[in-house]
N, C-alpha and C positions, 0 to 999 in steps of 0.2 A: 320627419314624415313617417320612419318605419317605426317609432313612438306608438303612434296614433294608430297603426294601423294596428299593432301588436294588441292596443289596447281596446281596439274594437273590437278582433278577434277574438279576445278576454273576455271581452262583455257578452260576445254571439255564443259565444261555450256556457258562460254563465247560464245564459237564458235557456239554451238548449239542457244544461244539466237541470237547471229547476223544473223545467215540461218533462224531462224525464222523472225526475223525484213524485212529483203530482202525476203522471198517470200509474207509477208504480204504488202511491200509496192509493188510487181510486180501484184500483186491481187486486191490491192486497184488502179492502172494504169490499170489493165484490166476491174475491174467496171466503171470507169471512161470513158474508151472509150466504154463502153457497151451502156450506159448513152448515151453519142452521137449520137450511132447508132440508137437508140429506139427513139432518139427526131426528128433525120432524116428520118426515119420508118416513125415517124406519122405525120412527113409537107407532105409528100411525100403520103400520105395515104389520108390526108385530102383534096390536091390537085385532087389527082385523084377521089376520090368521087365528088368533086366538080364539074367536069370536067363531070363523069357519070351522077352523079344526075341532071344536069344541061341540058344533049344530052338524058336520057331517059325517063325526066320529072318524077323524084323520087325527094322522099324528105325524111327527118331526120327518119321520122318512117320506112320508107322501108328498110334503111338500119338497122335500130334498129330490125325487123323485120328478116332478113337475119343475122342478126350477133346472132341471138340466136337460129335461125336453122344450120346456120354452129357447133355452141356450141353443142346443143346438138347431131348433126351427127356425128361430130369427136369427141366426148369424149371417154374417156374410156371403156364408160359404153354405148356407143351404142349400137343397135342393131349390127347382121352381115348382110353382103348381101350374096345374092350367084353367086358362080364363072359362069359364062356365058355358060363353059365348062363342068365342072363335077357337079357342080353343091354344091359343099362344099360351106359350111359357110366360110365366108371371111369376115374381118373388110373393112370397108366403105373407109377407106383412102389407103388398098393397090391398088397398079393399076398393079398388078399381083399376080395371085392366086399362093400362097404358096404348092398350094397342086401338080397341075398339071403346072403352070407356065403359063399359059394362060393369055394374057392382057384382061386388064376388060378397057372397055370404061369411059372414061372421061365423067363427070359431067358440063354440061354448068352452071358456074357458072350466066351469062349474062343473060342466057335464063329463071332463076330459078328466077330472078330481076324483070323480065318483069312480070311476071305471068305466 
């Protein structure tokens, strides 16, 4: 009897190592195309700065410049703003205040470029 039981055991491990193997190899195909997308992301990213910087006579530091006041706006650890409305502390990336539900105006990114 403890044959059988060893050997079911055996079998329940099997089964559970191969659901391991198949979800590690569907996760290793979903980094993979994550990969892709993030290499796509940054032609696609580089183009278009190229494209900006090039029509509003910016160069490498202005984006360098902007890319570390986005950093530090949208972190975690920003500051809040406040709702337009009530006037509550609200984080800097909601574009509706949580408290009374009021749209809060968008941020020209373009015009924050220019000076």
């Amino acid at each position: 009897m403890a044959i059988f039981t060893r050997m079911k055991k055996a079998g329940q491990a099997h089964e559970i190592a191969k659901r391991v193997q198949d979800e590690n190899q569907k996760t290793q195909a979903e980094i993979e195309l994550l990969k892709a997308k993030v290499e796509k992301l940054t032609l696609i990213c580089q183009g278009l700065w190229e494209i900006i910087g090039h029509r509003l006579e910016l160069g490498n530091e202005d984006l360098m410049t902007k890319i570390q006041e986005l950093d530090a706006l949208y972190s975690k650890d920003a500051p809040p703003t406040e709702c337009i409305s009530c006037k509550r502390p609200i984080h800097v990336t909601k574009r509706r205040c949580i408290f009374c539900g009021s749209d809060q105006p968008e941020k020209d990114f373009f015009d924050s470029l220019r000076g």
